[in-house]
Structure formats: C-alpha cells, structure tokens
C-alpha positions as CSV (number, residue, x, y, z in Angstrom):
1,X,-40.7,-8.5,-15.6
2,X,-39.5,-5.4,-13.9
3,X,-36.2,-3.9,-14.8
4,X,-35.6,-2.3,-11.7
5,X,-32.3,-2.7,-9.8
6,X,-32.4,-3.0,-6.2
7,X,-30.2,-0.9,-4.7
8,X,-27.9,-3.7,-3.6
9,X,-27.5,-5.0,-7.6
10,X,-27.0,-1.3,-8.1
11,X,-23.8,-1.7,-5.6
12,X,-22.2,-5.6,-6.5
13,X,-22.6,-4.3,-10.3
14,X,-20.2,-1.2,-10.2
15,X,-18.4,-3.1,-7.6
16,X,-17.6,-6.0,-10.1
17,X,-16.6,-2.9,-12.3
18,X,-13.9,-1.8,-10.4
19,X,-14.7,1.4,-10.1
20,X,-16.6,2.3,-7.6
21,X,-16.9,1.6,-3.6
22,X,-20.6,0.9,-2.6
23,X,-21.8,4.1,-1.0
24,X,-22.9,2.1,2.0
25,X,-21.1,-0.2,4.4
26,X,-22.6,-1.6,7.2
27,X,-19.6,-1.6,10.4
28,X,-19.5,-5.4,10.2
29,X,-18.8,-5.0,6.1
30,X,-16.2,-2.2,7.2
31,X,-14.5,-4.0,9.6
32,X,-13.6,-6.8,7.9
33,X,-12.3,-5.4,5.0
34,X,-10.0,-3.3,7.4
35,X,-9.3,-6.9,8.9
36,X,-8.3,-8.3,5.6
37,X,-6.2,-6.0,4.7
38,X,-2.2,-6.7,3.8
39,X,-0.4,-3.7,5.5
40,X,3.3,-3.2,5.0
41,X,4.8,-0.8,7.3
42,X,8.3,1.1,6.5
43,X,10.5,2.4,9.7
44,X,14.1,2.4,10.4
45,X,13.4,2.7,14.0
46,X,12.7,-1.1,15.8
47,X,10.5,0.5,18.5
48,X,8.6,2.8,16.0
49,X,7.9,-0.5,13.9
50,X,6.9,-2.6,16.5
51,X,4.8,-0.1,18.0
52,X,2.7,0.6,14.5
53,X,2.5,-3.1,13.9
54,X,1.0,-3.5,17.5
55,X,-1.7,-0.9,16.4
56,X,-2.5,-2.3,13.6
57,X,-2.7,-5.8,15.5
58,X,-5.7,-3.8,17.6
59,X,-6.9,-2.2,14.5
60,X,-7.7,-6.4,14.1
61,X,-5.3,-6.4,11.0
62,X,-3.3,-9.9,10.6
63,X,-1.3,-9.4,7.7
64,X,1.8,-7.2,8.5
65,X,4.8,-7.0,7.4
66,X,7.9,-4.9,7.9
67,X,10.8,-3.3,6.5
68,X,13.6,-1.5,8.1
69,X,14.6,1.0,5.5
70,X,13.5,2.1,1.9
71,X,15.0,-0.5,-0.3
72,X,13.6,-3.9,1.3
73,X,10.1,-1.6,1.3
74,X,10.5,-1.3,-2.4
75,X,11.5,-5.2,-2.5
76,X,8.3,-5.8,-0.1
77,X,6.0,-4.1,-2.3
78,X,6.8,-5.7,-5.4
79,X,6.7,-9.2,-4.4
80,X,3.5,-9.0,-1.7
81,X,1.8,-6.4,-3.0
82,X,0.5,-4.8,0.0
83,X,-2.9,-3.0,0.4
84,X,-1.7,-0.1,2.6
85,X,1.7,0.8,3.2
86,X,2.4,2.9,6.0
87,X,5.3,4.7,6.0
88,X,7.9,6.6,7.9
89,X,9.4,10.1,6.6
90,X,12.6,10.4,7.8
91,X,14.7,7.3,7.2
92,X,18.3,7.3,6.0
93,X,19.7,5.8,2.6
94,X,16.3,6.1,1.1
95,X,13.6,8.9,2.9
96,X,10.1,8.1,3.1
97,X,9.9,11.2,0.4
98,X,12.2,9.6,-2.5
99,X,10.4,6.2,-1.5
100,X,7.2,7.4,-2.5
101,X,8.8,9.2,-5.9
102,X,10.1,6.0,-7.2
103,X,7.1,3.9,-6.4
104,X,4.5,6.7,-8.1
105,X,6.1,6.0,-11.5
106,X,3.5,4.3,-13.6
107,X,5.1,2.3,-16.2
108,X,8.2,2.0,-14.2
109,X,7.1,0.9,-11.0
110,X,4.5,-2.3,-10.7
111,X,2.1,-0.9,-8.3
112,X,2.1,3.0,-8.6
113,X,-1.2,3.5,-7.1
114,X,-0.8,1.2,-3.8
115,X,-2.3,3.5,-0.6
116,X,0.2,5.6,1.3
117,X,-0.1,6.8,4.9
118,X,3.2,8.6,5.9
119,X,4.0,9.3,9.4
120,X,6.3,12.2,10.4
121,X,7.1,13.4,13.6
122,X,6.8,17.0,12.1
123,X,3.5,18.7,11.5
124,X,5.0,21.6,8.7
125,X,2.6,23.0,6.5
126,X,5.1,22.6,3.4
127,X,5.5,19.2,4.7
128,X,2.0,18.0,4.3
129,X,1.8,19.8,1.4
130,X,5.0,18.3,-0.4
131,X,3.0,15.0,1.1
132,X,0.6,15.2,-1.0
133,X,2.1,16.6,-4.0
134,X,4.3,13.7,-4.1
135,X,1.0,11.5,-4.1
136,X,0.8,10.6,-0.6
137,X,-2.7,9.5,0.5
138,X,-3.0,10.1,4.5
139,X,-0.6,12.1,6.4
140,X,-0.4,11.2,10.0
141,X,1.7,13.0,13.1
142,X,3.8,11.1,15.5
143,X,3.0,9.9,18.1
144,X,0.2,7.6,16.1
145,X,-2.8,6.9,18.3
146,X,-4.9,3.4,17.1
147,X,-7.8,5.5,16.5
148,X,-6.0,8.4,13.9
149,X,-4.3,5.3,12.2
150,X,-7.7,3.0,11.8
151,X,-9.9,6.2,10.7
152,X,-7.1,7.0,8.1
153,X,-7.7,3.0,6.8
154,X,-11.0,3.4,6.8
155,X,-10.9,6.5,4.6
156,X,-8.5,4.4,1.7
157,X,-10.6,1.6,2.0
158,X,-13.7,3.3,1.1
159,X,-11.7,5.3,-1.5
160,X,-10.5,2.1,-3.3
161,X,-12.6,-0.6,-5.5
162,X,-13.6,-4.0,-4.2
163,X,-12.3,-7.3,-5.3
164,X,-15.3,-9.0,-3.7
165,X,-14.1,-12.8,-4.9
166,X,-10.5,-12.1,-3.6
167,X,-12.1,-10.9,-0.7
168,X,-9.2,-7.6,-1.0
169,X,-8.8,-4.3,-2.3
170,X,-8.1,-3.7,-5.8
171,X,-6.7,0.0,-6.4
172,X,-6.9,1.1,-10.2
173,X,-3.9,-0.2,-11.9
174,X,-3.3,-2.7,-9.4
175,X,-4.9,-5.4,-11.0
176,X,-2.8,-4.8,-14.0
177,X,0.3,-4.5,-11.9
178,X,-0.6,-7.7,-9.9
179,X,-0.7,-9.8,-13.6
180,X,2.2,-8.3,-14.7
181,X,4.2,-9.6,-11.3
182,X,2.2,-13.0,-11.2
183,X,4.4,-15.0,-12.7
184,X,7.7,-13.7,-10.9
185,X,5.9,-14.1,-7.6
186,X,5.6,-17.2,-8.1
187,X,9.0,-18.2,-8.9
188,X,11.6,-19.0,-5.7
189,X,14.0,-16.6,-7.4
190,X,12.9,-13.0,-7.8
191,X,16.1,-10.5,-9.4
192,X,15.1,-7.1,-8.2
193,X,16.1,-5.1,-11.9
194,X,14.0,-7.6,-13.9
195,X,11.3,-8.5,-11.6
196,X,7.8,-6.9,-12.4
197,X,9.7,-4.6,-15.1
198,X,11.6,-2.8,-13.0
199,X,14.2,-1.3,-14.2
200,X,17.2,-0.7,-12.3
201,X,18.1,2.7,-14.3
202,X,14.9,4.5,-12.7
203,X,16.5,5.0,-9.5
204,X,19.1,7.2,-8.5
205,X,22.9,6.4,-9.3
206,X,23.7,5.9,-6.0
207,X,20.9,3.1,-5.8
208,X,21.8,1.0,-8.7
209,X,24.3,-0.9,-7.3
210,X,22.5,-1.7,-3.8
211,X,19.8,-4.3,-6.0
212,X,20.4,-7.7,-5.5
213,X,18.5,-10.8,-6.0
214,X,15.7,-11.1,-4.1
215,X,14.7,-15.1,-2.4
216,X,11.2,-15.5,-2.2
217,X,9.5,-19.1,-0.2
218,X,6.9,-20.7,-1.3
C-alpha cells in the first residue's frame, strides 16, 4: 500500500496540528470562515461603531459585539474570546495604544495573541510604525471601506490555524488561554482581577480601582 499523502491529507494533518493554514482555500472555504468569525469591535464613538458593525454585517459576519471604551473591551475579550478584534486608536480613559499593551502580555493577559486591526483616522508613519511595534496585526485608515476591512480579515484568517471541529480560528496560545478561562466562562459570576488570571496589579494605578465584577448569562 502506497504511502503517499494526497495533497488534501497533507493539508487536514498540519491543520489538526495547529500550526499551519492550508496553503489553498477555495472562495467558498474562505468565505465561510470569514462568516464564522467572532469579531469584537472597540469605539467610543456610537456612529463609528455602528458603522464598522454594519460592514462587517456585509462582510456576512454574525457574531459582533461592541464596546464603547477600553475597559469593557478588555472585559469583552476575556469572557467571549473573540476571533478579531477591531479596534479604534484614539479613545479616552484607555487608547486603543495602551489597550493593546495590556492585552499583549503573555502570562498576564488570557489571550495575548487574539488578531488586532486598529483603525485611526491618522495615517503617520510613526503611527503605523508604533502600530506594529506594539503587536498590532492590520492597520487600517478612517474612513473604513467594506472592501479594506474584509481583505484585512482575510489576511488574519489565512495567517491563523484552523480549529476544523470548532469550526473557528484557533491563534497559537489561544487554545491554552481558552482552557485556562473555561471554567470562569462558564460561571454566571465572572470577578474581573481573578477571572482567567488576571491580575489587577498589571494595569496602571489609575486603572485598578475601575475593575468590578463582571455578570455573565447563560
């Protein structure tokens, strides 16, 4: 019996792994994983939100959710545990810029490698590059057409690994994030300090005392 893979055993195997995306998708296979994604999207500004969350309605994305300013994004992301999280620059309390420091802390934060698209309404070069040096993933210019914003989620979602059985996109580390939140996501009561292992003293003085419980429906 022959040995040989086909080239589709080739792909599901290092899919399984986790490590790899297959290097082919046919536009059907493309567009549904861009339908099933969990987008979370991060804006102080109601029209702004409403407006990204109608593009990715078009993009054929049903998942969304929203959050009006950094700390309910950080809340957001630790008991959904979005795929994408799109995400404004500019925000008071919290910037777009500190959000993104405080959720890139492996160890600390439960899901430190979760996609990042930020949106700005500035097109700097040191912004973009202070963009990605803080681990940003897609940096995108106000205003956001449907086609910039679905081309940058088709470029993280064949940049991350496959869940095939979940049917979502596992990032590495997420998977080990996602069991370490399981059982607190599942609880009605999540507290914000302890939940996931989160510890209140990794943000900023001026944060600490903003964290309260958080109430999460079954």
């Amino acid at each position: 019996m022959s040995s040989k893979l086909s080239k589709k055993d080739i792909a599901d195997r290092v899919a399984s792994d986790g490590s790899v995306v297959p290097a082919r998708l046919s536009k059907k296979e493309l567009a549904d994983r861009i339908q099933a994604l969990c987008v979370l999207v991060v804006d102080d500004n109601q029209y702004m939100r409403k407006m990204v969350r109608n593009l990715l309605v078009n993009c054929g994305i049903k998942d969304i959710y929203v959050a009006g300013d950094g700390i309910t994004a950080l809340d957001t992301i630790r008991t959904v545990g979005p795929d994408v999280v799109v995400l404004d620059w500019e925000m008071p309390l919290l910037s777009g810029a500190e959000l993104v420091r405080i959720v890139r802390s492996p160890g600390v934060f439960p899901m430190p490698d979760v996609p990042i698209i930020m949106l700005s309404g500035h097109g700097e070069r040191w912004r973009v590059v202070e963009a990605v040096r803080l681990g940003v993933n897609e940096y995108l210019i106000k205003p956001v057409s449907a086609k910039a914003l679905y081309d940058r989620l088709v470029s993280i979602t064949l940049a991350a690994a496959p869940d095939r059985a979940a049917g979502r996109l596992l990032r590495p580390g997420a998977a080990q994030a996602r069991r370490r939140c399981g059982r607190g996501c599942q609880s009605r009561h999540v507290a914000r300090a302890a939940h996931c292992g989160l510890s209140r003293f990794c943000l900023p003085p001026w944060l600490r005392d903003k964290m309260k419980p958080v109430f999460v429906g079954r």
